[in-house]
C-alpha positions in Angstrom: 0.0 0.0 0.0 1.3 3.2 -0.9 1.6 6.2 1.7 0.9 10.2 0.7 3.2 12.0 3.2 2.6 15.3 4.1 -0.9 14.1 4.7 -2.8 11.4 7.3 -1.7 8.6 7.5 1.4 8.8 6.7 2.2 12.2 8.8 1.9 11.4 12.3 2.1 14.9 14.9 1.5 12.4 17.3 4.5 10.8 16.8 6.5 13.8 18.4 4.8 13.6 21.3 4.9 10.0 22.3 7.1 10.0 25.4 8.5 13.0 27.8 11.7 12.6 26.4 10.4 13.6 23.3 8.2 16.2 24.2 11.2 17.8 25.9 13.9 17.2 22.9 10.9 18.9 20.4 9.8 21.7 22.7 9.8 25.0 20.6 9.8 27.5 23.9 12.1 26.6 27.2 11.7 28.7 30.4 14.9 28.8 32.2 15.7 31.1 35.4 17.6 33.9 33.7 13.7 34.7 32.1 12.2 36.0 35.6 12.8 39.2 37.6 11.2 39.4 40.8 8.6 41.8 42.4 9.5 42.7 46.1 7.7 45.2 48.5 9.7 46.9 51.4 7.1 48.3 53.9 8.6 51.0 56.6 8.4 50.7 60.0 8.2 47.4 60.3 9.7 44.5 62.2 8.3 41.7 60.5 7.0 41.0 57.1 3.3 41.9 56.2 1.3 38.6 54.5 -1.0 40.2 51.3 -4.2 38.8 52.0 -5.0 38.6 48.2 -1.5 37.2 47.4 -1.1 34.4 49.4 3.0 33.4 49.5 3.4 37.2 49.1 4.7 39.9 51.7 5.5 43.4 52.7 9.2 42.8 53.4 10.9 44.6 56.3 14.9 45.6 55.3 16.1 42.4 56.3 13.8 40.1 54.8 14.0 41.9 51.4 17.9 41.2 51.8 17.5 37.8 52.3 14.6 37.4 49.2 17.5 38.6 46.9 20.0 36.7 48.0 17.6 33.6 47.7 16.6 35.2 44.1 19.9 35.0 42.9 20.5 31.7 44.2 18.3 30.4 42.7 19.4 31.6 39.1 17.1 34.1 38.7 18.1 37.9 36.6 16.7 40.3 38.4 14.3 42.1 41.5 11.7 44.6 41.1 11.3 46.9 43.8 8.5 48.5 45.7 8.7 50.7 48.6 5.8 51.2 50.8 6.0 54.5 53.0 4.2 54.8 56.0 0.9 56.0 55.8 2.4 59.7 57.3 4.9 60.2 54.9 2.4 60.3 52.2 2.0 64.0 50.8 0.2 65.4 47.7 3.9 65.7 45.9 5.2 62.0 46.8 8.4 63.3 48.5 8.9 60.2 50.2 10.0 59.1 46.6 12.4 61.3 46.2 14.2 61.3 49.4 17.6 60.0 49.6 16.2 58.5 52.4 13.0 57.6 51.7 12.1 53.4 52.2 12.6 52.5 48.2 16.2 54.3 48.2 17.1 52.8 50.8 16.3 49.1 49.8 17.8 49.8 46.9 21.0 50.2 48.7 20.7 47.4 51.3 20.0 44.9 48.2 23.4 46.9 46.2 25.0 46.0 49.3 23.9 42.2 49.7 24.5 41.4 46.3 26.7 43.9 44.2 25.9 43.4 40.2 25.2 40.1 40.3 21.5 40.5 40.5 20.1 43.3 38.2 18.1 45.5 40.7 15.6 47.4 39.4 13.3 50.3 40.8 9.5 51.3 40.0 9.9 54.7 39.0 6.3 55.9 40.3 4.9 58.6 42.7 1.6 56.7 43.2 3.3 54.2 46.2 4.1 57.7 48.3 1.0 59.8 47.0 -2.0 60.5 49.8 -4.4 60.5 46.6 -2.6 57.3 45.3 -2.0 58.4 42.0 0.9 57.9 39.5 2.0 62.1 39.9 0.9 65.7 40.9 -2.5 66.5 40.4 -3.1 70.4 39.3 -5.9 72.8 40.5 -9.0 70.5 39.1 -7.5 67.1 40.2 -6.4 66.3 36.9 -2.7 64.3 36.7 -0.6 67.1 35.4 1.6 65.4 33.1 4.5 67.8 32.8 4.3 68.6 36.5 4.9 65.1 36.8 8.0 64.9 34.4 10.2 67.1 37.3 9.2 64.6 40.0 10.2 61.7 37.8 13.6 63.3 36.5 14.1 63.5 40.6 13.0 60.4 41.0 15.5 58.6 38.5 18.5 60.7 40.0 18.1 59.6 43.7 17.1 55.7 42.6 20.4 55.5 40.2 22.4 57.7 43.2 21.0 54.4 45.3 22.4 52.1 42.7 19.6 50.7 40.6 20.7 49.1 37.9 17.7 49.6 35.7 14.3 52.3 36.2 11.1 51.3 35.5 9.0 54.5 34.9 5.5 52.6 35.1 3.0 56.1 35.2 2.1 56.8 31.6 3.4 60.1 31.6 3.6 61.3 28.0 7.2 62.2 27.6 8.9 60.1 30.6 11.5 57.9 28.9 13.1 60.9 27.3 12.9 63.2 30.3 14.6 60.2 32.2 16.8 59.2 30.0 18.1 63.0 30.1 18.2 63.4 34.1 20.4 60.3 34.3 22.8 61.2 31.4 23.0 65.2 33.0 24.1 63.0 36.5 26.6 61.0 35.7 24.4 58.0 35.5 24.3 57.2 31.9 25.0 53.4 32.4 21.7 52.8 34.0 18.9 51.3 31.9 15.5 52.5 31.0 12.8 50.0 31.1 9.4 51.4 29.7 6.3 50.6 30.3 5.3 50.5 26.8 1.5 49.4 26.7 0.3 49.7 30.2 -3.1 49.3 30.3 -6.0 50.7 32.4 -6.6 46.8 34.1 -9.2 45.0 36.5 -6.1 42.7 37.0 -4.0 45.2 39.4 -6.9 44.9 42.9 -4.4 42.8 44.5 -1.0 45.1 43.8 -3.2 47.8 45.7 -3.0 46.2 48.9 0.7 45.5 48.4 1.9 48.9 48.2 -0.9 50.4 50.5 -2.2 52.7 48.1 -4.9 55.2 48.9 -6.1 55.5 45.5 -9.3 57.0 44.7 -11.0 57.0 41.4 -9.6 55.5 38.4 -6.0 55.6 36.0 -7.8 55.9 33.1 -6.6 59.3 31.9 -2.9 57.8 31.8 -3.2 54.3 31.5 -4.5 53.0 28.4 -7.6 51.8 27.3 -7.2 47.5 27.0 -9.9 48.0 24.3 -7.1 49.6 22.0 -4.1 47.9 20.2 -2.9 50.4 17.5 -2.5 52.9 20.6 0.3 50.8 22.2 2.2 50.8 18.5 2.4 54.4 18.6 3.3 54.4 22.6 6.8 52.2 21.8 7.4 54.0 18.9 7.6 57.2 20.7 9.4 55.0 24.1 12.1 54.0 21.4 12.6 57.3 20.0 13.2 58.8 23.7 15.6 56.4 24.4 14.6 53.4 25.9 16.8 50.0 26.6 13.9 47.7 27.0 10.1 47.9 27.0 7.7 46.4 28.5 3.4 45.2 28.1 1.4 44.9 31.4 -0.8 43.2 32.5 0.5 40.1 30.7 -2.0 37.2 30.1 -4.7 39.4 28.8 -2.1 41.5 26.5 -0.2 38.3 24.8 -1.6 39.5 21.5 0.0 43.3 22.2 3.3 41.7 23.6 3.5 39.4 20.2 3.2 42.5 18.2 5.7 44.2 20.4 8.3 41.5 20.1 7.7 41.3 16.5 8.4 44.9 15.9 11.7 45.6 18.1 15.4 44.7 18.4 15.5 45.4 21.9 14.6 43.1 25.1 10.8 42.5 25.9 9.8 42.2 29.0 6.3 41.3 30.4 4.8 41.5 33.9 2.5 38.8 35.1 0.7 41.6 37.8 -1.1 40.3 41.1 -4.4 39.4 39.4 -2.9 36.7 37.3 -0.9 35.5 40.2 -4.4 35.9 42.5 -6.5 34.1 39.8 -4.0 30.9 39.8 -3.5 30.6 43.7 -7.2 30.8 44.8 -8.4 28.6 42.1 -5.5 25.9 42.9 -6.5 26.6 47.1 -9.9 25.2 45.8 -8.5 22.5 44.3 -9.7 23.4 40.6 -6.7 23.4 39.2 -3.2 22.1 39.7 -1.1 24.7 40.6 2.5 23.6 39.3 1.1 22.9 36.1 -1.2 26.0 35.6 1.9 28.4 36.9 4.1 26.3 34.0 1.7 26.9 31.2 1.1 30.8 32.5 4.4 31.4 31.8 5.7 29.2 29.1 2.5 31.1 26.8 4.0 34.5 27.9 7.5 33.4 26.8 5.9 31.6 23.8 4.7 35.1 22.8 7.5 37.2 23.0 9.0 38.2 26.6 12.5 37.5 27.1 12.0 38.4 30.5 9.2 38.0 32.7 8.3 40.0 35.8 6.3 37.3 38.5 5.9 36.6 41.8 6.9 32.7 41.2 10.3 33.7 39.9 12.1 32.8 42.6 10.3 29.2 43.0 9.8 28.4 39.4 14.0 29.2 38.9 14.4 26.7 41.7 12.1 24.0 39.6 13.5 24.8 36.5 
């Protein structure tokens, strides 16, 4: 009997997926630990770490505990920590000055973490006013309560000096300020600080997914980000935001939230030649624990295929909560 090939029966997928061994010799996307980056909260004033209710395996970290996440982080093989610095309550102001002192909790985490483990974890630092803000958002409001983006540019351009004087290896300016990688990128170049890296958030969007991330950082938001933030009904819109991150300057860039956005990051990897990054934000992560705490799904496996799709995609580096378990697995 003669076989057609190219057609049933005589091509068999199957065949290429017969035994784990295979599987694994044939698999077309491979996480591996240098992928993920790390999202850490430091909380001031306090002795012991914070759980997040809606993050469960999550906390606020105190100094020493955030020391001894990136040490464990790096251990394990994976690239890099996001950080987030939680000001007490008082030291909010309308201005966010708390994010701009030397002083303040993020700088100094910054500089504990330097000091624990030199370059050989890439620290990073959310370049935002909306963590040390009493109205919670992302910068200065003007007369009418309306974010006033070029206000907002002065307080970021401080904001980059004091986290790069800290020794950040990397800024993350995540508000949506028209204009913030370039205004940045200039404020570190004009200090001395032109080796640090710019990571934009490209196509941030205006998402249900970030409830959980508001109890991390405290924030005393009220209202909505929707002016700034972009509408997750639009995709052309994030084209035009990297084309004008690119022309300001930036090293990497970045699509948040990720699992809802895998189209948009696609489209992003597809059009750059510089590294992608995604962020897999405390909804995703909230969605996957409380559905495995009920037992509806199994945990390893659903954190493995999260992941492995957003790699599959595009990223080349991956901003989750897991990292530091899933670079021990892998």
């Amino acid at each position: 009997m003669s076989t057609t090939y190219g057609t049933f029966p005589g091509s068999r997928p199957r065949r290429l997926r017969t035994t784990p061994a295979m599987r694994r010799m044939v698999a077309e996307t491979r996480l591996h630990p240098a992928d993920l980056i790390l999202p850490a909260f430091v909380r001031e004033g306090i002795s012991t770490p914070v759980p997040i209710a809606a993050m469960p395996g999550v906390v606020q970290h105190t100094r020493d505990t955030l020391r001894k996440a990136a040490v464990e982080a790096l251990e394990a093989g994976v690239s890099g920590i996001m950080l987030f610095g939680v000001p007490e309550e008082a030291k909010k102001d309308a201005a966010g000055t708390a994010g701009t002192d030397p002083d303040g909790i993020l700088q100094v985490a910054i500089r504990d973490v330097r000091a624990e483990v030199g370059d050989d974890l890439v620290i990073m630092s959310d370049l935002c006013l909306d963590e040390f803000t009493d109205h919670g958002h992302c910068g200065v409001l003007d007369a009418s309560g309306r974010v006033d983006n070029d206000a907002t540019l002065e307080r970021y351009a401080e904001m980059a000096q004091v986290q790069a004087d800290a020794g950040a290896h990397v800024v993350g300016p995540s508000g949506m300020m028209d204009g913030q990688v370039g205004v940045i990128r200039d404020a570190l170049d004009q200090t001395g600080h032109e080796d640090v890296a710019v990571l934009a958030y490209t196509a941030k969007y205006a998402s249900a997914f970030y409830g959980p991330f508001r109890e991390a950082v405290g924030s005393s938001l009220q209202g909505d980000r929707k002016t700034y933030q972009q509408d997750p009904a639009n995709s052309r819109e994030s084209a035009r935001e990297l084309a004008l991150d690119l022309a300001e300057g930036a090293d990497m860039v970045m699509v948040k939230p990720a699992m809802p956005c895998l189209d948009i990051l696609a489209k992003v990897a597809d059009a750059v030649d510089v590294p992608v990054a995604a962020y897999q934000i405390s909804g995703e992560y909230a969605m996957v624990e409380a559905a495995a705490a009920n037992g509806w799904i199994e945990r390893d496996r659903a954190i493995m295929e999260t992941l492995t799709g957003i790699k599959r995609a595009g990223a080349q580096m991956i901003l989750t909560y897991w990292a530091t378990e899933v670079a021990r697995q892998l």
